[in-house]
C-alpha positions in Angstrom: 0.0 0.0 0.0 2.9 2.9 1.0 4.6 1.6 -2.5 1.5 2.6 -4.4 0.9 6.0 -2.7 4.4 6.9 -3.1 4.2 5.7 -7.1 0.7 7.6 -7.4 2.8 10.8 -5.6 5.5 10.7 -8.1 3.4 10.7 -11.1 1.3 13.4 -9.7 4.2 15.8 -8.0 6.2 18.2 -11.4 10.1 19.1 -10.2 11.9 21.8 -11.6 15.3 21.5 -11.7 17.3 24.3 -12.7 18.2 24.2 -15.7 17.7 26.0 -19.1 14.0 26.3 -18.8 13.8 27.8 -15.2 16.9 30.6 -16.5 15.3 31.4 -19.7 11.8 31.8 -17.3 14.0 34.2 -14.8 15.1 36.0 -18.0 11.3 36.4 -19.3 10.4 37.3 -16.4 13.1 40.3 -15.6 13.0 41.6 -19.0 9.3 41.6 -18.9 9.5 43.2 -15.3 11.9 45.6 -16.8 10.4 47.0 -19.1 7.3 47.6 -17.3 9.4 49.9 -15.0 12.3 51.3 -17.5 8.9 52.0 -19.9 6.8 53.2 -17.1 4.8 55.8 -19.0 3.9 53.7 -21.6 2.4 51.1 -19.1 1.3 53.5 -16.1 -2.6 53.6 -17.0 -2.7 49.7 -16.0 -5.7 47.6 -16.6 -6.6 50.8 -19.5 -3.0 50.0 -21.0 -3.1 47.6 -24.4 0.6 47.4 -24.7 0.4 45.9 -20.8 -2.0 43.8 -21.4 -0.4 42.2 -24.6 2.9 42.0 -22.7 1.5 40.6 -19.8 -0.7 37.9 -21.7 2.5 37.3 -23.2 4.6 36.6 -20.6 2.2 34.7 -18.4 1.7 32.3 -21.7 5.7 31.5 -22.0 6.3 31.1 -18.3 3.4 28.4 -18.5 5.4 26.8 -21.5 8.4 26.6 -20.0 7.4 26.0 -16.1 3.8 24.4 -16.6 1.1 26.4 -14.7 1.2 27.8 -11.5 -1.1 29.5 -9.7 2.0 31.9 -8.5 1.2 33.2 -12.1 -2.8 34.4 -11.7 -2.0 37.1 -9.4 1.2 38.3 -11.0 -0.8 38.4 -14.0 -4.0 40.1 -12.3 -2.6 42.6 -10.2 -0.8 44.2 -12.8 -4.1 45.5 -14.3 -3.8 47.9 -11.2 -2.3 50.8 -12.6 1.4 52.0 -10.7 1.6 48.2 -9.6 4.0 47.6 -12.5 6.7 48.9 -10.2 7.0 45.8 -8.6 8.7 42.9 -10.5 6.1 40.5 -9.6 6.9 38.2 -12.7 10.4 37.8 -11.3 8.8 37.3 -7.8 6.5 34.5 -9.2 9.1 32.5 -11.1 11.3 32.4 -7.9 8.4 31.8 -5.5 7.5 28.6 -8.4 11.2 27.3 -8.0 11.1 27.1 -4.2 7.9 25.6 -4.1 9.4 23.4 -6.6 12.3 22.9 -4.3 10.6 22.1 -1.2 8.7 19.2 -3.0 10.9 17.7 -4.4 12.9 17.5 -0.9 9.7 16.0 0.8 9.6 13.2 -2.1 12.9 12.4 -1.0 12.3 12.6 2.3 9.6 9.8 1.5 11.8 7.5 -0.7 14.1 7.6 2.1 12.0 6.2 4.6 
């Protein structure tokens, strides 16, 4: 019975290691977080702001490619629609908080196999 819940967990449980995908999902996410700040007045109207939204629909739909979804990624993505927000680099915040979630799993898994 523990073999089969431990199987079932390791089919279920995604670990990302860090490797090309997670550094080209930090560099998405700092350019796209850069330019949000370095081009502030072209972003500063928020949810009202086209070029924001494209960029942020954008970004949200190649850190899923490359990371899978996350729900770290809804409210990075939502609470940039509030306008002066933008100065904070949640995208960069998101992919980070992603990697140690992804981290702490995969230490519990092993954790598991161990016992």
């Amino acid at each position: 019975m523990k073999m089969d819940v431990q199987a079932d967990m390791d089919h279920q449980t995604i670990s990302i290691s860090p490797g090309p995908r997670l550094r080209a999902a930090f560099v998405v996410a700092i350019i796209a977080d850069a330019l949000q700040i370095v081009v502030y007045p072209l972003f500063i109207e928020g949810a009202m702001s086209p070029a924001d939204d494209v960029l942020d629909f954008i970004v949200g739909a190649v850190l899923a490619y490359l990371l899978g979804w996350h729900w770290e990624f809804l409210p990075s993505f939502l609470t940039k629609l509030v306008p002066g927000v933008d100065l904070v680099p949640l995208w960069t915040l998101a992919v980070a908080n992603v990697y140690r979630k992804s981290k702490r799993i995969a230490t519990t898994i092993e954790a598991h196999r161990q016992d």
